[in-house]
C-alpha positions as CSV (number, residue, x, y, z in Angstrom):
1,X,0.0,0.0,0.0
2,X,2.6,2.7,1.2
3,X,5.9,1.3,-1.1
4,X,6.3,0.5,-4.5
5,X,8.8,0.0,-7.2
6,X,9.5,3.9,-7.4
7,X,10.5,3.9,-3.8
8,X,14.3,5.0,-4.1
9,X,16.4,7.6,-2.9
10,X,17.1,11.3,-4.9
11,X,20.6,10.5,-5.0
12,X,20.6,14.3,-6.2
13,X,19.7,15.6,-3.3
14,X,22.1,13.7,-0.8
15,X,25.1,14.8,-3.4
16,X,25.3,18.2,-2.0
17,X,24.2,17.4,1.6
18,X,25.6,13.8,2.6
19,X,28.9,12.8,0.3
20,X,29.7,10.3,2.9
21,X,26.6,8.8,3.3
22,X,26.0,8.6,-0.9
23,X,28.3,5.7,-0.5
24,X,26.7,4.1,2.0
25,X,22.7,4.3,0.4
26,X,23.5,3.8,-3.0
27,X,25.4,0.1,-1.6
28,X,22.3,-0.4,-0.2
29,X,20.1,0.4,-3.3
30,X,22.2,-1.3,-6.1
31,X,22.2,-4.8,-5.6
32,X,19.0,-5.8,-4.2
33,X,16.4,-3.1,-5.1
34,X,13.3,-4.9,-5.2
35,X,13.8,-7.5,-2.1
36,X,15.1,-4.5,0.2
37,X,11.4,-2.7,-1.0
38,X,9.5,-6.0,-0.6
39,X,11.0,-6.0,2.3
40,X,10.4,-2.3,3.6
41,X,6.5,-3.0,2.5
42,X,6.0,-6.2,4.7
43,X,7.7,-4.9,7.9
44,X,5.3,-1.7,7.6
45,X,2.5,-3.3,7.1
46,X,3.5,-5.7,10.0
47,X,3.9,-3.3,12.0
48,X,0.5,-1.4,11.7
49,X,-1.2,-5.1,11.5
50,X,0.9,-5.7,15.1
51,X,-0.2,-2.0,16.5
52,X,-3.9,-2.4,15.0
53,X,-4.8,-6.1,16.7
54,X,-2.7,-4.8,19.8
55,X,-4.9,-1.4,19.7
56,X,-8.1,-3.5,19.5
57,X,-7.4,-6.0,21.8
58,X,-6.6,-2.6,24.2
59,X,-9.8,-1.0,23.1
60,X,-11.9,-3.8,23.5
61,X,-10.8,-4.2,27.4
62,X,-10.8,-0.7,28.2
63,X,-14.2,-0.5,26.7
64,X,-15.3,-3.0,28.7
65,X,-12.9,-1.5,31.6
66,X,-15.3,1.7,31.3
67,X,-18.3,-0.1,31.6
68,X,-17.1,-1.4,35.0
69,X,-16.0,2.0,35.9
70,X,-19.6,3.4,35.0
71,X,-21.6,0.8,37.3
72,X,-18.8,1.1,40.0
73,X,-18.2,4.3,40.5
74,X,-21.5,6.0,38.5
75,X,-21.5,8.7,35.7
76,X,-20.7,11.4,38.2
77,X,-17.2,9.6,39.4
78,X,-16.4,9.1,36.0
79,X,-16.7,12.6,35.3
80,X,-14.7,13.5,37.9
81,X,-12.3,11.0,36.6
82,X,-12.7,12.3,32.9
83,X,-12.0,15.9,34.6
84,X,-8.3,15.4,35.2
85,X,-7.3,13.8,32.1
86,X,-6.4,17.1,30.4
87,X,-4.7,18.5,33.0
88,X,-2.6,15.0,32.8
89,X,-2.2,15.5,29.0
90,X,-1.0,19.4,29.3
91,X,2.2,18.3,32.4
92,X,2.9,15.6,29.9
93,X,2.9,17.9,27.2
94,X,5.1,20.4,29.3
95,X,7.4,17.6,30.0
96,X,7.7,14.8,27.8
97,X,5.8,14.6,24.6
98,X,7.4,16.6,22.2
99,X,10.5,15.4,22.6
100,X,8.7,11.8,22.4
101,X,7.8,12.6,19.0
102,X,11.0,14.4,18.0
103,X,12.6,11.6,19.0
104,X,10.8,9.1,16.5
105,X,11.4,11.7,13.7
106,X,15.2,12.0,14.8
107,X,15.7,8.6,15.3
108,X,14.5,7.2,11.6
109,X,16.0,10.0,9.9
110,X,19.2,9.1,11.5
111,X,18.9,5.0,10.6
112,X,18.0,6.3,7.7
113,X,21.4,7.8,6.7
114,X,22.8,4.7,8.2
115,X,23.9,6.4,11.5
116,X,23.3,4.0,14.1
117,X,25.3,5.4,16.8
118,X,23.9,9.1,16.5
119,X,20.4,7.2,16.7
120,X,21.5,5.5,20.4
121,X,22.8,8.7,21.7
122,X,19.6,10.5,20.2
123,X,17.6,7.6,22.7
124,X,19.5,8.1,25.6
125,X,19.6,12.1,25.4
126,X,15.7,12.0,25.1
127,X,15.0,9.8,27.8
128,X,17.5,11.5,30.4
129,X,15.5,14.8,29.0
130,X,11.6,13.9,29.1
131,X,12.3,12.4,33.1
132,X,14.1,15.3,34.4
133,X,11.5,17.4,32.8
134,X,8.3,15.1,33.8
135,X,9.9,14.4,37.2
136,X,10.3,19.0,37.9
137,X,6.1,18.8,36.3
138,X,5.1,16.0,38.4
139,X,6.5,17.4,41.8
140,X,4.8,20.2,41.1
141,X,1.2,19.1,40.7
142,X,1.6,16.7,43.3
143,X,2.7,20.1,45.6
144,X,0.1,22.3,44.4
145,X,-2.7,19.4,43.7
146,X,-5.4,21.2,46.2
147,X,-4.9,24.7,44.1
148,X,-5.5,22.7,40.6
149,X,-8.8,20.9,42.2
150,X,-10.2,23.6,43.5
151,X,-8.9,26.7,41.2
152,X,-8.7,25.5,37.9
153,X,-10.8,22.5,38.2
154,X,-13.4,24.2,40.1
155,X,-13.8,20.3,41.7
156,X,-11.8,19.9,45.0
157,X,-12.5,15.9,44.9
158,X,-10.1,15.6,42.3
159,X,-7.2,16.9,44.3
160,X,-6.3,13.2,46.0
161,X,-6.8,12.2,41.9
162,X,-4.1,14.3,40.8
163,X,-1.6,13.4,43.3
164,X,-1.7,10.1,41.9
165,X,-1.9,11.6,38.4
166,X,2.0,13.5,38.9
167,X,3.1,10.4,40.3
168,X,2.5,8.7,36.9
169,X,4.1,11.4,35.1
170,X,7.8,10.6,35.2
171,X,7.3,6.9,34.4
172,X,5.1,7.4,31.7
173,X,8.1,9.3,30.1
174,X,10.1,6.2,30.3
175,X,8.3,3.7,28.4
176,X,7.1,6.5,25.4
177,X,10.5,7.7,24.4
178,X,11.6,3.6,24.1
179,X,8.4,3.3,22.1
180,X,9.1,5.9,19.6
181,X,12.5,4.7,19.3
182,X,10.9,1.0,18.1
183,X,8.5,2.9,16.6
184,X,11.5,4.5,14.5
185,X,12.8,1.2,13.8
186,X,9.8,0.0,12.3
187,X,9.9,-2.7,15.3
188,X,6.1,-2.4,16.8
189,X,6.0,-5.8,18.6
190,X,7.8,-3.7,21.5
191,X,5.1,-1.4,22.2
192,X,2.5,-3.5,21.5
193,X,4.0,-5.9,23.9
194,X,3.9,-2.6,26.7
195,X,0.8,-1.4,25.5
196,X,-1.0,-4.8,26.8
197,X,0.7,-5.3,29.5
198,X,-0.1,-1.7,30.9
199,X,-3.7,-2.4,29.9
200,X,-3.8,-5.4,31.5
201,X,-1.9,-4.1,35.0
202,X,-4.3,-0.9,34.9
203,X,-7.5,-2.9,34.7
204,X,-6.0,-6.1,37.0
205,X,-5.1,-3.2,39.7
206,X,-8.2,-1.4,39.6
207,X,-10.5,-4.4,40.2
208,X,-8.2,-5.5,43.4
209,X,-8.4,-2.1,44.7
210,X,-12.2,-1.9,44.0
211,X,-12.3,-5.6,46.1
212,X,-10.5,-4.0,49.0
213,X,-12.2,-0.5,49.1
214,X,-15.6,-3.0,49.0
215,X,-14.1,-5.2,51.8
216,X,-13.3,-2.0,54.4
217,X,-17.0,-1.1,54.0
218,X,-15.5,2.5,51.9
219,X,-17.3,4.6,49.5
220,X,-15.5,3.0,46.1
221,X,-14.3,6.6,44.2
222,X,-12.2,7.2,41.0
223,X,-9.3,6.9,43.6
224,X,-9.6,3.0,42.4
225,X,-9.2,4.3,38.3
226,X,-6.2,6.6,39.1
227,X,-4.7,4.3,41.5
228,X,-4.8,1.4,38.9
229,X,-3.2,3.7,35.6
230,X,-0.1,4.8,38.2
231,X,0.1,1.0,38.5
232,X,0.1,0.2,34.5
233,X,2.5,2.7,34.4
234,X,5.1,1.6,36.7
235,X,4.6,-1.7,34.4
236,X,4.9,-0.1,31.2
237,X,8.5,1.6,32.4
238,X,9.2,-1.6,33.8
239,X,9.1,-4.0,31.2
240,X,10.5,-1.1,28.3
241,X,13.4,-0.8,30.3
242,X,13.9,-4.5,30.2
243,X,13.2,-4.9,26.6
244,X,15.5,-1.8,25.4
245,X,18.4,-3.2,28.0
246,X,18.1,-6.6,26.4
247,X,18.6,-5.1,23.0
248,X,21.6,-3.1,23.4
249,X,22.6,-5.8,25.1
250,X,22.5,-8.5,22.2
251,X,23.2,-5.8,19.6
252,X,25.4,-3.4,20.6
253,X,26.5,-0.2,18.8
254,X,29.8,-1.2,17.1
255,X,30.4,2.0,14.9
256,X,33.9,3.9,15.9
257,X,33.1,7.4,14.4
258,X,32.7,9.9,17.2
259,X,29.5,11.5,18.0
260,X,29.0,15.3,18.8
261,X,26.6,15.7,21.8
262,X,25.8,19.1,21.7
263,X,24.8,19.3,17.8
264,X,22.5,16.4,19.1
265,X,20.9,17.6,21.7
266,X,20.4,21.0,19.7
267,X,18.1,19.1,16.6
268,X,16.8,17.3,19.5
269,X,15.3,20.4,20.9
270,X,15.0,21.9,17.6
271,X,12.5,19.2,16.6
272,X,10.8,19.1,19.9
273,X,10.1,22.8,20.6
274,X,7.3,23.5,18.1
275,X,5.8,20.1,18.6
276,X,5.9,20.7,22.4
277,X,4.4,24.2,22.1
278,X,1.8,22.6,20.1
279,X,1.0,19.8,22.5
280,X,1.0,22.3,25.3
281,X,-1.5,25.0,23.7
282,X,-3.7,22.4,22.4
283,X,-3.9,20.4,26.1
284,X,-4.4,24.3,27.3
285,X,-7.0,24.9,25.1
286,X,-8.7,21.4,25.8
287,X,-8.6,21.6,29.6
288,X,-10.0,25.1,29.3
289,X,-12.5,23.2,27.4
290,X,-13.0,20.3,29.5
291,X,-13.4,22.9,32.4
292,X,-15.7,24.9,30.7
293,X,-18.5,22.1,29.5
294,X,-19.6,21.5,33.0
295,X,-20.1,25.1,34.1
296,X,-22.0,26.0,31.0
297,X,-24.4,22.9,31.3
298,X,-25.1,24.7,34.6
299,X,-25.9,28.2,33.2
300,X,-27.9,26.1,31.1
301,X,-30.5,25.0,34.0
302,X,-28.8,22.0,35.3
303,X,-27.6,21.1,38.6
304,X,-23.8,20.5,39.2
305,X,-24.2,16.9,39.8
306,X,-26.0,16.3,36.8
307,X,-23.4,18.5,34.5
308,X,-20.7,16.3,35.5
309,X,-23.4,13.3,34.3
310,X,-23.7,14.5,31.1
311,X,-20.3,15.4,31.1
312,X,-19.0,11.8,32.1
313,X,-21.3,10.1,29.8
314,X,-20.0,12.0,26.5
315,X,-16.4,11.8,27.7
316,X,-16.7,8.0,29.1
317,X,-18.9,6.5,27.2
318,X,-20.3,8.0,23.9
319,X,-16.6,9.2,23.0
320,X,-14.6,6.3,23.6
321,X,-17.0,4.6,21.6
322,X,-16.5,6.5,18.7
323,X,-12.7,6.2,18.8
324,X,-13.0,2.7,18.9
325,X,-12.4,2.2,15.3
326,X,-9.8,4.7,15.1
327,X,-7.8,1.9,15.9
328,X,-6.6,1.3,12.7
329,X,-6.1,4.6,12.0
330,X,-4.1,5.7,15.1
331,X,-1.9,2.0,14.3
332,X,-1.0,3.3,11.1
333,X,-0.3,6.5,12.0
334,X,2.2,5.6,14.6
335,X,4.1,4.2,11.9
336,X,3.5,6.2,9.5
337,X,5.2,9.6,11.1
338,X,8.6,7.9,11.0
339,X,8.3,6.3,7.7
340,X,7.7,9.9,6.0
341,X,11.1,11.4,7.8
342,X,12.6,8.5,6.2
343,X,11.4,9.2,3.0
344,X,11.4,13.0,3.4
345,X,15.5,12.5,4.5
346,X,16.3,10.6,1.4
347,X,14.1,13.1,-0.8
348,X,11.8,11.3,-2.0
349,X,8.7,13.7,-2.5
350,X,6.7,11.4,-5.2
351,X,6.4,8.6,-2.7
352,X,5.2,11.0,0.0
353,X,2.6,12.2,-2.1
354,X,1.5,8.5,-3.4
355,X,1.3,7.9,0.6
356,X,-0.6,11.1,1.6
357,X,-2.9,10.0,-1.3
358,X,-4.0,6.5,-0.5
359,X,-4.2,7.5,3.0
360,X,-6.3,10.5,2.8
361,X,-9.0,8.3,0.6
362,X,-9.1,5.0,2.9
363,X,-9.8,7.5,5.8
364,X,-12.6,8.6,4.5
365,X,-14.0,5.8,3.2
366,X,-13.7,4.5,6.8
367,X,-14.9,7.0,8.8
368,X,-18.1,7.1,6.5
369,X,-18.4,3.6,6.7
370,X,-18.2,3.9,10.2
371,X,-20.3,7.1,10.7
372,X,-23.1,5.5,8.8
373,X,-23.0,2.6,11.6
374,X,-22.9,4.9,14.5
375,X,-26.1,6.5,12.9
376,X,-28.0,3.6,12.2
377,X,-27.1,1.7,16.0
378,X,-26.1,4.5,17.8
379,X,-29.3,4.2,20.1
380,X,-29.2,0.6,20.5
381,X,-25.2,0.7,21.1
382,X,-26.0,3.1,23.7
383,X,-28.9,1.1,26.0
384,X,-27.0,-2.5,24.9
385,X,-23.7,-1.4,26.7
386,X,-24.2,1.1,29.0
387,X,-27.7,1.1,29.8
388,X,-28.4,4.8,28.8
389,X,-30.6,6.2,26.3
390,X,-28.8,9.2,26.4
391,X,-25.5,7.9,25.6
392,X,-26.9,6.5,22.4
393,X,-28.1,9.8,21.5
394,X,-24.5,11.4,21.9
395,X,-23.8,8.6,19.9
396,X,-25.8,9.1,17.1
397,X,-24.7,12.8,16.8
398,X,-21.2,12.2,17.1
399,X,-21.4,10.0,14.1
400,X,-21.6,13.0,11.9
401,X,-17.7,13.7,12.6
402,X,-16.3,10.2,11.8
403,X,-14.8,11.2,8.4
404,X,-13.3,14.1,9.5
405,X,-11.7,12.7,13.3
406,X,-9.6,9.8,11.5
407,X,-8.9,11.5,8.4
408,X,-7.1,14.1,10.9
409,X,-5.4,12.1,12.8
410,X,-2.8,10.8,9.7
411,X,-3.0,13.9,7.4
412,X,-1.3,15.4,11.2
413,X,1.0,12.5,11.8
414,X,2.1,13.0,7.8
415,X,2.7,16.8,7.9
416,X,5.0,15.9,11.2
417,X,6.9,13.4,9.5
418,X,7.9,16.1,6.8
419,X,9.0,18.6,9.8
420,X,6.3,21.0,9.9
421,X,4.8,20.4,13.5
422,X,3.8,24.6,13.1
423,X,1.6,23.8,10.9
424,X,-0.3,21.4,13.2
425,X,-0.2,24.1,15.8
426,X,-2.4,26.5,13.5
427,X,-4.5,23.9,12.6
428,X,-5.3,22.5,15.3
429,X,-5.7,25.7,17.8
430,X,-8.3,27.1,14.7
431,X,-10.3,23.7,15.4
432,X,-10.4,24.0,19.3
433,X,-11.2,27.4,19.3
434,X,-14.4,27.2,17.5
435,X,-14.9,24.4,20.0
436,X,-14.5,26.6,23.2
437,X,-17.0,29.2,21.1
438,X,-19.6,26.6,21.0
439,X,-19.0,25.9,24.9
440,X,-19.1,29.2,25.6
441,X,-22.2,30.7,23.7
442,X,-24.0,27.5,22.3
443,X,-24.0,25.2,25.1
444,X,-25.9,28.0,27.7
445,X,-28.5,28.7,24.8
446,X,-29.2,24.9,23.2
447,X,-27.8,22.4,25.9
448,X,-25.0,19.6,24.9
449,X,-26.1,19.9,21.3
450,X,-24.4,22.8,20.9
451,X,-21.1,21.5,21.5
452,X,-21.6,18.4,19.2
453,X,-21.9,21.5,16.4
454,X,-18.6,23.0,17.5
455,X,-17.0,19.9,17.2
456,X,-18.4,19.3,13.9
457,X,-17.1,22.1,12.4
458,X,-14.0,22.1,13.8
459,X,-12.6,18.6,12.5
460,X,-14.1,20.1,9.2
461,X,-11.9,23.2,9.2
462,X,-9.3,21.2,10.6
463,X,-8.9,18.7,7.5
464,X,-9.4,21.2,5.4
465,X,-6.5,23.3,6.6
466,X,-4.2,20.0,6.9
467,X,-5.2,19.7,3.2
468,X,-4.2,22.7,1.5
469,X,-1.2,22.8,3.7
470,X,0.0,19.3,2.2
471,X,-0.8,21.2,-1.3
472,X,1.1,24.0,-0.5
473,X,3.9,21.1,0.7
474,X,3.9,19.2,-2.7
475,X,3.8,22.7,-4.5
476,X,6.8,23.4,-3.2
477,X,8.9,20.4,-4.4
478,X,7.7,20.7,-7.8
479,X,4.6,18.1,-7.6
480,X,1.3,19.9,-7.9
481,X,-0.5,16.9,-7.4
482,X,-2.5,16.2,-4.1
């Protein structure tokens, strides 16, 4: 699907940028052209069929794993729950996942040019990087957790939630930098590996602790959710240090050419500064979002309690739902980010564009595909699984976006493969914005509906936008073709 026979290297391009390397790629390209493709095509496509069953597998038992949260701990806990999963994703965007993503981009451009060594030390400078930065982030939530809950959050309950939250910061780093390394290497068994484990920890822990808080005769909380993902991701970190030990370990790096730290660590921060302001403004934007949602559903006439029920049954149940088949999607464009900056380092444009091609059009086709069945069986889904009519409803009017949501999620991962993580920025703060306008002035006047037409037209104007700026790419290298 993504190679084919016209997937070699400019050698043109890497004449005036890499003499040294010329050697090296054309060796590679001369003998054994067609097997080294063949070959390139089967380990991607292993790879996303590895991350897709993985990714299901995961959905399915967190989708279940909501379910039991829903019954044990009711709509409003899982509201509360839902409530401090942005301010999660912005101290993991002020610490660790920009240079997570950098780090894939670096890490496959560098194999790429057959620089194996600079690709190790690119690992090791990251990870050293994202803990000391998730380890300042989590400290400080975990000291100021009571002026987040009850300042920012507007819910003091949560403040017990996010000490466990910032506790989970620091090993999280761990195990996603070693993923975007395999991730860079084409080598997804890894994180899949990680990626079930942690799902299987998170939910094992979570029913133990739900036993025990049921055995002392205590009120069962969220405390038993965020007590059960600190414990996935102490195994996560775990068993990704074990994996990436036992691979340096059998393979170590043999190369004798010296390696310049400091010209490392600067494209290192180079690639992860745009992509980090990016995370961090868009986690901004969506926690002033998620903060927002509940307050206007009260302006609207309801009580508090049942804001944060309407709140916890889009965010816990009628949203996850949706994502569900996004599976694929998100599989592919995991592996897809680092395959690009491959291509993009050895200049191959035509390729790229073949790519962004066939991708944009099976995206759509799903997410229609999909839609159509979230339309039809959006009310039944809704009373079958979590025994509320109102979650089919959300359902049924969040199938209207389907298209759009996984068509977005590779045109973004493609435009960050070619380097221009800005461009995301734009895009993405236009969509949310238009979201926070619905919260603000549509919610208060038409209720919850209101916000499902914010988010409608904001994943239209953001694939739009992601569009014409993957024109404007291809314009510039000389192919006018989208």
């Amino acid at each position: 699907l993504f190679f084919n026979s016209q997937c070699f290297p400019r050698i043109s391009c890497l004449l005036y940028q890499k003499p040294m390397v010329l050697s090296r790629l054309t060796s590679s390209y001369t003998d054994k052209k067609g097997s080294r493709l063949s070959m390139s095509k089967k380990v991607f496509l292993k790879g996303i069929l590895i991350l897709a069953c993985t990714g299901l597998v995961s959905r399915i038992a967190g989708f279940f794993y909501r379910i039991f949260l829903s019954h044990a701990i009711g709509a409003e806990g899982l509201g509360l729950y839902q409530l401090i999963l942005p301010l999660q994703g912005l101290m993991a965007a002020l610490s660790y996942t920009g240079i997570q993503s950098a780090l894939s981009r670096l890490i496959a451009s560098r194999l790429a040019l057959q620089e194996k060594k600079e690709a190790y030390f690119s690992l090791v400078t990251g990870i050293f990087a994202a803990v000391f930065f998730s380890a300042v982030t989590g400290f400080l939530l975990f000291r100021h957790a009571d002026f987040f809950a009850s300042t920012i959050l507007k819910a003091p309950g949560t403040s017990d939630l996010l000490r466990l939250t910032a506790a989970s910061i620091p090993l999280c780093a761990i195990h996603s930098c070693i993923d975007s390394y395999y991730y860079a290497r084409k080598k997804a068994s890894v994180p899949a590996a990680v990626q079930l484990s942690e799902q299987a920890v998170r939910i094992g822990a979570t029913y133990i602790l739900y036993l025990i808080f049921l055995s002392e005769g205590r009120p069962v909380t969220a405390m038993i959710a965020a007590g059960g993902s600190l414990a996935g991701e102490a195994a996560a970190s775990l068993i990704s240090l074990l994996m990436v030990s036992f691979h340096f370990g059998n393979h170590p790096v043999k190369e004798k050419t010296s390696v310049k730290i400091f010209p490392l660590i600067k494209d290192l921060f180079t690639l992860s500064f745009p992509i980090s302001l990016n995370r961090i403004l868009l986690t901004l934007l969506g926690s002033i979002e998620a903060v927002l949602i509940p307050q206007m559903l009260i302006r609207c006439g309801m009580t508090s309690s049942e804001a944060l029920k309407i709140y916890g049954i889009f965010t816990g149940m009628a949203l996850p739902l949706l994502l569900f088949p996004s599976t694929l999607t998100t599989s592919a464009a995991v592996m897809l980010m680092p395959s690009v900056a491959r291509m993009d380092a050895l200049g191959d444009q035509k390729q790229i564009r073949h790519v962004t091609d066939q991708t944009f059009f099976l995206c759509i086709f799903l997410g229609f595909l999909c839609g159509s069945g979230f339309f039809l069986f959006g009310p039944f889904l809704g009373t079958l699984l979590f025994h509320s009519k109102t979650a089919g409803t959300y359902i049924r009017y969040l199938s209207f976006i389907c298209p759009f949501l996984y068509t977005n999620t590779m045109l973004a991962s493609i435009l960050q493969g070619l380097g221009r993580p800005g461009r995301c920025l734009i895009h993405s703060a236009a969509g949310i914005l238009i979201r926070i306008f619905s919260v603000v002035f549509m919610i208060p006047a038409i209720g919850i509906r209101g916000y499902f037409y914010g988010i409608f037209l904001g994943e239209l104007l953001l694939s739009l936008l992601h569009v014409k700026a993957l024109k404007f790419s291809y314009r510039q290298a000389g192919d006018n073709r989208l």
